[in-house]
VMD Tcl script that builds the backbone (N, CA, C; Angstrom):
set m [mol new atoms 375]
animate dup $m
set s [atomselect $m all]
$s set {name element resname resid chain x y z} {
  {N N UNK 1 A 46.222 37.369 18.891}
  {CA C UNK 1 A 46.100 36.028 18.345}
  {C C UNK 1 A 46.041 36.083 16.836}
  {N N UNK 2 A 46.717 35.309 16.260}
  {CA C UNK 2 A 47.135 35.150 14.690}
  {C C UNK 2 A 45.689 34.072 14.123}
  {N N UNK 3 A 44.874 34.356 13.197}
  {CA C UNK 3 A 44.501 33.007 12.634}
  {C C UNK 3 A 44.864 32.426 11.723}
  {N N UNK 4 A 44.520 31.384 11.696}
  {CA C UNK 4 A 45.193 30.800 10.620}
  {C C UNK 4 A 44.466 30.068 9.271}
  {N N UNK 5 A 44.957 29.892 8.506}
  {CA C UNK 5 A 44.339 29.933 7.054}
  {C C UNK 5 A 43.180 28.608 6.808}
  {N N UNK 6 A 42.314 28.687 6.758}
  {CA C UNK 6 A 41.312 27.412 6.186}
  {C C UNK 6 A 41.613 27.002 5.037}
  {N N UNK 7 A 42.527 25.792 5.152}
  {CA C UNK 7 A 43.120 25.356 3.528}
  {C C UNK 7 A 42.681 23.891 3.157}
  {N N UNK 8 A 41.828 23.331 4.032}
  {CA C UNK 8 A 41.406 21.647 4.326}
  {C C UNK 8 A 40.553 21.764 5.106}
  {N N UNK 9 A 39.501 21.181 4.442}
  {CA C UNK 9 A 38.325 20.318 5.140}
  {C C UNK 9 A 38.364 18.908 5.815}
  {N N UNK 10 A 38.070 18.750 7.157}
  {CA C UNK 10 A 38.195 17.847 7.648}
  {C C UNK 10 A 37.026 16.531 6.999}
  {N N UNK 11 A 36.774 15.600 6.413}
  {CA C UNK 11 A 35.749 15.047 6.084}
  {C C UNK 11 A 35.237 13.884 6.374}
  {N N UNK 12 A 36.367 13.541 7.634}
  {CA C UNK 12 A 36.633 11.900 8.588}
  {C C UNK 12 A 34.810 12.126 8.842}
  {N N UNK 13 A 34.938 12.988 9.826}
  {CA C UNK 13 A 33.326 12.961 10.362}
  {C C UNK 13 A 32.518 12.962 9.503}
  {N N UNK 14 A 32.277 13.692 8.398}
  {CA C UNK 14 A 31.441 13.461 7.560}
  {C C UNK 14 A 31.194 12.050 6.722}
  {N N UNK 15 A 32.010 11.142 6.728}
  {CA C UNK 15 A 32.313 9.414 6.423}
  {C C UNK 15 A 31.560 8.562 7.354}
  {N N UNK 16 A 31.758 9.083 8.577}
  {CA C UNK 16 A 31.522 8.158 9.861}
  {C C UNK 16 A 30.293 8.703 9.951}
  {N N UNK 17 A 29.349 9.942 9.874}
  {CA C UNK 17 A 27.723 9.833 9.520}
  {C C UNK 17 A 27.225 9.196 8.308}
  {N N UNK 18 A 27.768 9.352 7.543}
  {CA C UNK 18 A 26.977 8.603 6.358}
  {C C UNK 18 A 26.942 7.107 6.171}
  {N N UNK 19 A 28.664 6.647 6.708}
  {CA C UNK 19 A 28.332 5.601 7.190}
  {C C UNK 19 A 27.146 4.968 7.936}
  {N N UNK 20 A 27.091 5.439 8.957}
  {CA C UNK 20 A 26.241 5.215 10.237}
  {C C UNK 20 A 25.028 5.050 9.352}
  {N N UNK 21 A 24.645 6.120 8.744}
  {CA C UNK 21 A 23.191 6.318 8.524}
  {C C UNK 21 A 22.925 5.276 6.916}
  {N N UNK 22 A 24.194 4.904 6.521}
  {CA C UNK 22 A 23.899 3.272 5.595}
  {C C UNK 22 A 23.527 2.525 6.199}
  {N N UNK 23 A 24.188 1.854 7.220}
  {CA C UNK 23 A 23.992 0.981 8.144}
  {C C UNK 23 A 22.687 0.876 8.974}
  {N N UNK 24 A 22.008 1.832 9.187}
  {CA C UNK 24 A 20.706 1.831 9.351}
  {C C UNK 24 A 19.792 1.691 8.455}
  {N N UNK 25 A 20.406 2.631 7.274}
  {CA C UNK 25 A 19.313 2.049 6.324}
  {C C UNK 25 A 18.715 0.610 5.262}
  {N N UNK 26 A 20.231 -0.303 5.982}
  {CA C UNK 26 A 20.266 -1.963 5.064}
  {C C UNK 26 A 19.693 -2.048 6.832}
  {N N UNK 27 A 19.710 -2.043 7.433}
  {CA C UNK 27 A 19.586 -2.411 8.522}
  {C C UNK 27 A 17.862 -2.525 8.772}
  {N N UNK 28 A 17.003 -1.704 8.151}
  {CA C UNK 28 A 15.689 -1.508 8.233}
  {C C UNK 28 A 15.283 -2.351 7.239}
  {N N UNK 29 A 16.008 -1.425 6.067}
  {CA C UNK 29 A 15.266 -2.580 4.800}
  {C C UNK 29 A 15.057 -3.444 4.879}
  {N N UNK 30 A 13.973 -3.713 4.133}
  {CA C UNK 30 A 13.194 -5.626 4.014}
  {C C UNK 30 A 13.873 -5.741 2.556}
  {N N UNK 31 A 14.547 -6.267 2.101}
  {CA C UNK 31 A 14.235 -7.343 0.909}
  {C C UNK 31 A 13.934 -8.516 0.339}
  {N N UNK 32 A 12.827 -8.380 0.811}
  {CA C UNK 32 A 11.666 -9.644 0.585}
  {C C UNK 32 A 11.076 -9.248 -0.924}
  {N N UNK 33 A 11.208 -10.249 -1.250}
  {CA C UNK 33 A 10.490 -9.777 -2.658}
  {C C UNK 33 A 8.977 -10.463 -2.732}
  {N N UNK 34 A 7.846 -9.868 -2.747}
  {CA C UNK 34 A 6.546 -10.248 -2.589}
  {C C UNK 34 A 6.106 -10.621 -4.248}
  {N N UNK 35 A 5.593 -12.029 -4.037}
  {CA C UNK 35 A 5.077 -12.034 -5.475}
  {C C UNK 35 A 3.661 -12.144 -5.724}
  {N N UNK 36 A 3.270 -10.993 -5.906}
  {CA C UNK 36 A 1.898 -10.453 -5.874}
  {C C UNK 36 A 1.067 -9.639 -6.771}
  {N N UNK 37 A 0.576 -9.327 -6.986}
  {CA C UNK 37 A -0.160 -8.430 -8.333}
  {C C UNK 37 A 0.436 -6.924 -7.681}
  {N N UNK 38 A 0.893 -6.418 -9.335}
  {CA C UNK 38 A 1.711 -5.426 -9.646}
  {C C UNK 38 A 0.620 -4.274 -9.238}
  {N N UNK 39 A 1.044 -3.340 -7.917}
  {CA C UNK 39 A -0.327 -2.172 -7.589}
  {C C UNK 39 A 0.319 -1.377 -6.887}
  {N N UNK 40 A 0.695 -0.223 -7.167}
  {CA C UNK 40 A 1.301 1.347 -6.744}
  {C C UNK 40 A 0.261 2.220 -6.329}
  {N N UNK 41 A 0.385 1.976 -4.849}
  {CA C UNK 41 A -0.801 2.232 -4.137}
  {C C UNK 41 A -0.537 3.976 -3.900}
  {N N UNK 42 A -1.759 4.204 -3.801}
  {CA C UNK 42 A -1.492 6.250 -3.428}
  {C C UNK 42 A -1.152 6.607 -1.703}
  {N N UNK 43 A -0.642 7.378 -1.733}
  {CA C UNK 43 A -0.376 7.867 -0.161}
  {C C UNK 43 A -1.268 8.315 0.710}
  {N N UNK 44 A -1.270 8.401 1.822}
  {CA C UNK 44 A -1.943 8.936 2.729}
  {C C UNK 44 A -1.160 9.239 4.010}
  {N N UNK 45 A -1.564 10.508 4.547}
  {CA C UNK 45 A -0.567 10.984 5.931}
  {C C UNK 45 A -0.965 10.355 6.836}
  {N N UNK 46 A -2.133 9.180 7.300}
  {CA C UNK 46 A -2.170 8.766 8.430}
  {C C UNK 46 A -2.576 7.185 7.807}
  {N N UNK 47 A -1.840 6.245 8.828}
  {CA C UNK 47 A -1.369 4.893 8.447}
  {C C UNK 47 A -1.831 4.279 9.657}
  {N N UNK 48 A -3.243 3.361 9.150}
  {CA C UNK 48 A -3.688 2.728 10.375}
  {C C UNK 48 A -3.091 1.037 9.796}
  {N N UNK 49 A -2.848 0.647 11.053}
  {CA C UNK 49 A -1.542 -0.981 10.751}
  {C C UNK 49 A -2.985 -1.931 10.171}
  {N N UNK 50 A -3.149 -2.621 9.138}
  {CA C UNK 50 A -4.165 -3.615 8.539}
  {C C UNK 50 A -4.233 -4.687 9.033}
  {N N UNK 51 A -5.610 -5.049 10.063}
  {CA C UNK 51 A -5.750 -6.216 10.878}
  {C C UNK 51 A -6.059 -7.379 10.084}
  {N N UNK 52 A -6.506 -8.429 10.523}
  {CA C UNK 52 A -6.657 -9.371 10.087}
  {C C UNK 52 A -7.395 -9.541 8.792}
  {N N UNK 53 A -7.221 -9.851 7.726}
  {CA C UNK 53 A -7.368 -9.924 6.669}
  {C C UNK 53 A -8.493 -11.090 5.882}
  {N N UNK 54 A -9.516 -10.628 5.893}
  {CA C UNK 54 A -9.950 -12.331 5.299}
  {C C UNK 54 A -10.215 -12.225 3.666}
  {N N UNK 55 A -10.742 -10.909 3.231}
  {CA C UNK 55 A -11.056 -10.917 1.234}
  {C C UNK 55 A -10.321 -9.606 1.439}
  {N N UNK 56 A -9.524 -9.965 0.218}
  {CA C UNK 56 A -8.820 -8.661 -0.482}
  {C C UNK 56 A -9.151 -8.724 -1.991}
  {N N UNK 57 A -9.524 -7.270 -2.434}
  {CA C UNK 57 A -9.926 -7.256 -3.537}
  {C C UNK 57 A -8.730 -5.824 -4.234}
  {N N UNK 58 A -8.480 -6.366 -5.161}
  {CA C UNK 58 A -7.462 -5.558 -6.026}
  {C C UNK 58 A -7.993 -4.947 -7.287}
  {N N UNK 59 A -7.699 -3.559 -7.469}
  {CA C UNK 59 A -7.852 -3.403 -8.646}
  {C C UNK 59 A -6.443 -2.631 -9.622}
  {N N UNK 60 A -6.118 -3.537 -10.491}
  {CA C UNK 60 A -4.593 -2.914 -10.772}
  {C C UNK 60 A -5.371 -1.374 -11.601}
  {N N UNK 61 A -4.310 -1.147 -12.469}
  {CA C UNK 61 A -4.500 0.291 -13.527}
  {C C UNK 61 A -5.157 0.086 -14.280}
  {N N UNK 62 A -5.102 -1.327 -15.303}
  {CA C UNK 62 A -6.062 -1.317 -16.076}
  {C C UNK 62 A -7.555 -1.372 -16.305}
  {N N UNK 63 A -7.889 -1.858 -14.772}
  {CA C UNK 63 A -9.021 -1.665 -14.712}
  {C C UNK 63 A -9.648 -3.292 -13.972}
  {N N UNK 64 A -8.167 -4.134 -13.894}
  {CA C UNK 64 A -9.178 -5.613 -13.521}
  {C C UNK 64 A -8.875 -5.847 -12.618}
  {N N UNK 65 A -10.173 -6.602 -12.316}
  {CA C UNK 65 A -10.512 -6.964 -10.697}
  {C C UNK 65 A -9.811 -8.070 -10.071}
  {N N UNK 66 A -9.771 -8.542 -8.873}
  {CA C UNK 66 A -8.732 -9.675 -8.461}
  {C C UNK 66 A -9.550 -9.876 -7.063}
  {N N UNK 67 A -9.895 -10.931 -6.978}
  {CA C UNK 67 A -10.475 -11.460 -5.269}
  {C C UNK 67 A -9.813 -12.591 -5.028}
  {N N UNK 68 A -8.602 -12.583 -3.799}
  {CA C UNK 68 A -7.569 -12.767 -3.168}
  {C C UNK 68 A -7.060 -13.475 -3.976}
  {N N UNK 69 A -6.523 -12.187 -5.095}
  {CA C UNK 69 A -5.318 -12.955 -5.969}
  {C C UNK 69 A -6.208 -13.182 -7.149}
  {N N UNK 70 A -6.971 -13.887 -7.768}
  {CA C UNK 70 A -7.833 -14.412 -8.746}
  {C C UNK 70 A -8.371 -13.592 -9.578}
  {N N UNK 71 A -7.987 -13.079 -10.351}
  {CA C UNK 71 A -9.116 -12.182 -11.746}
  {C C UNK 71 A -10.324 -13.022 -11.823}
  {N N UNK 72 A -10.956 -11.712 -11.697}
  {CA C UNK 72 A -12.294 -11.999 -11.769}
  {C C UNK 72 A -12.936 -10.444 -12.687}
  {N N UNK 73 A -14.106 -10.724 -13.598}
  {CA C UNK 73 A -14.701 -9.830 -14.115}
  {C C UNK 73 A -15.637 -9.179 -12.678}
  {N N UNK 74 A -16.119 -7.489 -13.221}
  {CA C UNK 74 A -16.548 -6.725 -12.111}
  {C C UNK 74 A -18.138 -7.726 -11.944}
  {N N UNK 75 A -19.125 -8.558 -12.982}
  {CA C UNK 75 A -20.226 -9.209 -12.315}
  {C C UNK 75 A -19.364 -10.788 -11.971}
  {N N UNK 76 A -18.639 -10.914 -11.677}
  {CA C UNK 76 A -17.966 -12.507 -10.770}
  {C C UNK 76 A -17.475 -11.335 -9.087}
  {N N UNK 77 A -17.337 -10.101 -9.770}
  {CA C UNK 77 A -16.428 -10.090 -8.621}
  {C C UNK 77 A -17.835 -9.442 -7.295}
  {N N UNK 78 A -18.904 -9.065 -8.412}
  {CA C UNK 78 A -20.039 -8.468 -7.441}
  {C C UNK 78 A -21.276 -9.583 -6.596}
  {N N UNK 79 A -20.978 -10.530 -7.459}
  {CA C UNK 79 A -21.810 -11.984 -6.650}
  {C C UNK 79 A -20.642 -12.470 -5.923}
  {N N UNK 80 A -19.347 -12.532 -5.661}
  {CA C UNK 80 A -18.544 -13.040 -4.739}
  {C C UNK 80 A -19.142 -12.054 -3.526}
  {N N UNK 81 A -18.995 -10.874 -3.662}
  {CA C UNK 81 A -19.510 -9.914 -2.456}
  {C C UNK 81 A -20.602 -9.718 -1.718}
  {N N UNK 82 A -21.738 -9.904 -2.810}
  {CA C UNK 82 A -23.090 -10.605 -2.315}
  {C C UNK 82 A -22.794 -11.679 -1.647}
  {N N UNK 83 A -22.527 -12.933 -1.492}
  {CA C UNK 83 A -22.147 -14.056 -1.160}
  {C C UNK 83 A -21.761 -13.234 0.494}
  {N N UNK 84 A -20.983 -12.809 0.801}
  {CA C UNK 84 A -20.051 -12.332 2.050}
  {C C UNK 84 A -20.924 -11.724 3.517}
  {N N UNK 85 A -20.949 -12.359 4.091}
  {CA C UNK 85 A -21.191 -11.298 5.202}
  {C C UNK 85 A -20.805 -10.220 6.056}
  {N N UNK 86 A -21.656 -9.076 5.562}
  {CA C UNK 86 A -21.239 -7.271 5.780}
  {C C UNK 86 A -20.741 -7.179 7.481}
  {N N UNK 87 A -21.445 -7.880 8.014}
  {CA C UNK 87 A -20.894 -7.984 9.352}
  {C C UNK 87 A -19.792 -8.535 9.660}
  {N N UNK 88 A -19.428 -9.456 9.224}
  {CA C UNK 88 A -18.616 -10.361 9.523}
  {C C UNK 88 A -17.307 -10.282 8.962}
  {N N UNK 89 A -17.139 -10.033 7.568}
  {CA C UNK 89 A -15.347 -10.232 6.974}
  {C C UNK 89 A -15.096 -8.949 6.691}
  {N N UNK 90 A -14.039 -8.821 6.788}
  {CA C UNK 90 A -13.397 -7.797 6.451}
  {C C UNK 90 A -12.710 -7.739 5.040}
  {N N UNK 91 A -13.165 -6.693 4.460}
  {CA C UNK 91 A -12.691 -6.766 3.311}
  {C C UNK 91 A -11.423 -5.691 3.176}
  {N N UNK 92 A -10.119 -5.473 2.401}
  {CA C UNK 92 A -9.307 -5.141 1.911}
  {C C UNK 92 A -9.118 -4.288 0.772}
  {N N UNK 93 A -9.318 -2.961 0.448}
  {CA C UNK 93 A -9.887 -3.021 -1.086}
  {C C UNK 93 A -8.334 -2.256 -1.524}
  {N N UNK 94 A -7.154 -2.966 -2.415}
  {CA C UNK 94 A -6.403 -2.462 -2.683}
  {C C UNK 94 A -6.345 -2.032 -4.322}
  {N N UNK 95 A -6.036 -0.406 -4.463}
  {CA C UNK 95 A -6.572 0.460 -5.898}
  {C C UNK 95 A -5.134 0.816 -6.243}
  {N N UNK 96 A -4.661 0.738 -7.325}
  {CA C UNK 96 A -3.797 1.554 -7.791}
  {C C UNK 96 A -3.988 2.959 -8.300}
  {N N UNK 97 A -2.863 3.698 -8.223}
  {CA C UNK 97 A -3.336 4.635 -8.005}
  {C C UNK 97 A -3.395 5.569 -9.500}
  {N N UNK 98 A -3.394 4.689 -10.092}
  {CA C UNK 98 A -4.043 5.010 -11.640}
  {C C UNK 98 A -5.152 4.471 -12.336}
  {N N UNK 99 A -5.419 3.629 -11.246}
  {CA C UNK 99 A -7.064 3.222 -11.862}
  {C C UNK 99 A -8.117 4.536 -11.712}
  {N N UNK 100 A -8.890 4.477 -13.141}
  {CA C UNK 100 A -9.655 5.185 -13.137}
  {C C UNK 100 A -10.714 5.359 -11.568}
  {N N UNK 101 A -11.261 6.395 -11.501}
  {CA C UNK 101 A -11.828 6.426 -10.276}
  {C C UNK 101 A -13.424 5.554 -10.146}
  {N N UNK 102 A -13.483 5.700 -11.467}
  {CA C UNK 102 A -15.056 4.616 -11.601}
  {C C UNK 102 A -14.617 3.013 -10.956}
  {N N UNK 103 A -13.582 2.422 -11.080}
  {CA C UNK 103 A -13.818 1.358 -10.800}
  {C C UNK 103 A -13.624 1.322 -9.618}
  {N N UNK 104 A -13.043 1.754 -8.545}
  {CA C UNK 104 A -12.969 2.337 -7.234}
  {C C UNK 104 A -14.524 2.271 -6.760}
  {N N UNK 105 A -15.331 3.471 -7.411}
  {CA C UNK 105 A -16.525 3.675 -7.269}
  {C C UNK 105 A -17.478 2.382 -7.197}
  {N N UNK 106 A -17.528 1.528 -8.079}
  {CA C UNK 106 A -18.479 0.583 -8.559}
  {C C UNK 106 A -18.318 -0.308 -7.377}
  {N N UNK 107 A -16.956 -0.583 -7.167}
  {CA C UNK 107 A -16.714 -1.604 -6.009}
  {C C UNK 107 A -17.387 -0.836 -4.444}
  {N N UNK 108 A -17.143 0.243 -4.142}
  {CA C UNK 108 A -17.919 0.856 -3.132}
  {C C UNK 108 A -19.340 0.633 -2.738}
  {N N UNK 109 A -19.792 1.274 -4.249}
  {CA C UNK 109 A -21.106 0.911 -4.268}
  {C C UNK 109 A -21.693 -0.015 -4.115}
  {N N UNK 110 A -21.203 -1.456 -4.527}
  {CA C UNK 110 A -21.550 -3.032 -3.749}
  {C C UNK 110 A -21.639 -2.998 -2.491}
  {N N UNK 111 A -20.474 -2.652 -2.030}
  {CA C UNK 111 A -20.297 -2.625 -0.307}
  {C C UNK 111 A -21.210 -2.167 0.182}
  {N N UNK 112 A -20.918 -1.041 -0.154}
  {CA C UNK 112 A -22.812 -0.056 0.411}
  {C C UNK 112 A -23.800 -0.305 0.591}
  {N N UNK 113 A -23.951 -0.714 -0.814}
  {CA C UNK 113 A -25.659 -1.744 -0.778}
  {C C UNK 113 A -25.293 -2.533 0.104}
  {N N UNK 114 A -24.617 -3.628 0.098}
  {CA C UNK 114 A -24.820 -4.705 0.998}
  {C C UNK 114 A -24.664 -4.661 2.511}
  {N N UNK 115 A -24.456 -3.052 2.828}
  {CA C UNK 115 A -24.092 -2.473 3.981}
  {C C UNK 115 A -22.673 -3.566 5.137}
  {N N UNK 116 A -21.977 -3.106 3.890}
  {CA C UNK 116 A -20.592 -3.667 5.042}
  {C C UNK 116 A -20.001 -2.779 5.861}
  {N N UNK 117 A -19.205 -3.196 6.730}
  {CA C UNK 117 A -19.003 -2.197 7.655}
  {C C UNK 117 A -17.464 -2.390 8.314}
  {N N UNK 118 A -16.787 -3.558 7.942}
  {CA C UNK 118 A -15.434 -3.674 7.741}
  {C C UNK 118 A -14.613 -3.785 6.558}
  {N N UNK 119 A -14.371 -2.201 6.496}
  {CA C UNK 119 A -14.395 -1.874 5.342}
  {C C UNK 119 A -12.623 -1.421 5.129}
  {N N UNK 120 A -11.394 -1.875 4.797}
  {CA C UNK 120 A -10.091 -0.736 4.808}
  {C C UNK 120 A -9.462 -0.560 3.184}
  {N N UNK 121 A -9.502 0.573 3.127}
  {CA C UNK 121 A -8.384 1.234 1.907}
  {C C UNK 121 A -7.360 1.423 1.997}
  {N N UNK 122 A -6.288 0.607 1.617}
  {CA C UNK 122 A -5.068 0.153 1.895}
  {C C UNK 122 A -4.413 1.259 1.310}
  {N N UNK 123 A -3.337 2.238 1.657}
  {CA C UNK 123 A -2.400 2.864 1.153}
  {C C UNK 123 A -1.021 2.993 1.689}
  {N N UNK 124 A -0.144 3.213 1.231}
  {CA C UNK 124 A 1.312 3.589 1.555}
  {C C UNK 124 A 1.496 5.013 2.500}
  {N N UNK 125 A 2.593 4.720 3.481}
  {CA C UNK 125 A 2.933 6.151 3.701}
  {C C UNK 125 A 4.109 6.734 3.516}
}
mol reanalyze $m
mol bondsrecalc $m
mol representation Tube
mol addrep $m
């Protein structure tokens, strides 16, 4: 048996996967554009789905606070939390992931004291 020379790459098939795998990927995508406070949340390898939502508290990079949506200074945003019942709401606490770690901290520490106990840290996976 003679072989014969490899002078051309076939590359049909290679078109018709990449295709395919565009088409899945507009196909998933959302482009919804959310208009919401600007927050590049940090990762985490395990992604529990975020139930019902009643206070979300934001803290972008620079350092300021937001209760659902609303800037608020850290003593407006620590008597809103006092105000709340630890049993009862669930709070949201979304951090960017360049905020210093103190303000992370400070907001914890409210919770704590006031012993809440529905408590989620929102991240990306």
């Amino acid at each position: 048996m003679r072989r014969e020379r490899f002078d051309k790459m076939n590359v049909v098939p290679f078109i018709d996967i990449v295709l395919v795998l565009l088409v899945i990927v507009l196909a998933t995508a959302t482009f919804v554009q959310n208009k919401s406070i600007k927050i590049d949340l940090p990762s985490a390898s395990s992604k529990k789905s975020e139930e019902k939502k009643s206070v979300v508290i934001s803290i972008d990079k620079e350092g300021n606070y937001f209760y659902n949506k609303e800037p608020l200074s850290y003593e407006a945003l620590q008597a809103r939390l006092e105000a709340l019942d630890p049993k009862k709401d669930l709070v949201s606490l979304h951090t960017d992931k360049l905020t210093p770690f103190d303000y992370f901290v400070k907001v914890i520490d409210v919770m704590k004291a006031k012993g809440f106990e529905n408590i989620s840290i929102v991240t990306k996976q």
